[in-house]
KOLSEDREN-169535 format. One line per 8 residues: their letters; for each residue x, y, z of C-alpha. Coordinates in steps of 0.001 Angstrom, whole numbers. Example, Ala and Ser with C-alpha at 12.3 -4.5 7.8 and 13.67 -1.06 7.14 Angstrom:
! residues 2
as	12300:-4500:7800; 13670:-1060:7140
! end
This chain:
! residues 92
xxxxxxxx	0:0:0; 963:3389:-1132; 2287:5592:2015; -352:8258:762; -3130:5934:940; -2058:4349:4444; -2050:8124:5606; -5930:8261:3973
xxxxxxxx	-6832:4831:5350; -5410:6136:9040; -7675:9155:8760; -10717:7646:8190; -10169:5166:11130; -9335:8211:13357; -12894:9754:11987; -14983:6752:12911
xxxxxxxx	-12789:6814:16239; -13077:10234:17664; -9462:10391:17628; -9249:14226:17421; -5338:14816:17590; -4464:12214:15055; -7489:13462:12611; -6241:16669:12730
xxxxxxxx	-2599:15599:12158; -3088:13283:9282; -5242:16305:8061; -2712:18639:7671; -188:15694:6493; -2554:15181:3330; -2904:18843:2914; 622:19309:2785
xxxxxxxx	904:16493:361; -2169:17793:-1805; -56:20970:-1791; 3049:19104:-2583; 1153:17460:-6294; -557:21018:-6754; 3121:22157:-7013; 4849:19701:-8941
xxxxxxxx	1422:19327:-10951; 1999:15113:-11004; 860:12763:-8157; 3779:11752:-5768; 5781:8510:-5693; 6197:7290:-1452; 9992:8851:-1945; 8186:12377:-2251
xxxxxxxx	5609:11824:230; 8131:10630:2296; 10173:13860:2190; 7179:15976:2961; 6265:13997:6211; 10042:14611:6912; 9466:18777:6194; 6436:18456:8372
xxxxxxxx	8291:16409:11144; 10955:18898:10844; 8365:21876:11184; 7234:20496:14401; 10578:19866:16032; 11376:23542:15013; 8430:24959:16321; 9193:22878:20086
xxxxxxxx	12108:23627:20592; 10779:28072:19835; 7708:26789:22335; 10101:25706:24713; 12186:28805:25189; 9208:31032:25029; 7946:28940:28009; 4715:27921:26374
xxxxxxxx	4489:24120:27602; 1048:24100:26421; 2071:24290:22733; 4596:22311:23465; 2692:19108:24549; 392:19560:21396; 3095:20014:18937; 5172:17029:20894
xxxxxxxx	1797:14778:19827; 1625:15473:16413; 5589:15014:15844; 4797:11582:17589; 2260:10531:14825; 4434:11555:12004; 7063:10032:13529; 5235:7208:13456
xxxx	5050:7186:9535; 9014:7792:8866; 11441:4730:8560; 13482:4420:12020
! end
């Protein structure tokens, strides 16, 4: 199975499970890859999806470790969760 279709198949099952976090995470994931085929104007292989789930994981580390020494643990925690998901998509 193609990663981008995993990533639709996981948001569905986190729609008919109330998960709200991981919805809105795999949400902006396919966004970001819609954007991603809007750009390059061709669907993507897994090698390009790949590299924009490594952008986005990227993103969120950036925008932790900005939380972090603005003291705002709140945003911290919910940026921690989504990096965890993603993570959860990229090879070890």
């Amino acid at each position: 199975m193609a990663l981008a279709e995993r990533l639709t198949d996981d948001y569905n099952a986190a729609l008919r499970a109330g998960e709200d976090v991981r919805k809105a995470t795999l949400r902006l994931l396919r966004a970001a890859i819609r954007n991603a085929e809007i750009e390059q104007r061709a669907p993507l292989d897994d090698a390009a999806v790949l590299r924009v789930l490594q952008a986005q994981a990227k993103q969120r580390r950036d925008s932790i470790a900005l939380y972090e020494q603005g003291g705002r643990m709140d945003l911290v925690a919910g940026e921690t969760a989504e990096l965890a998901i993603i993570e959860g998509y990229l090879p070890a």
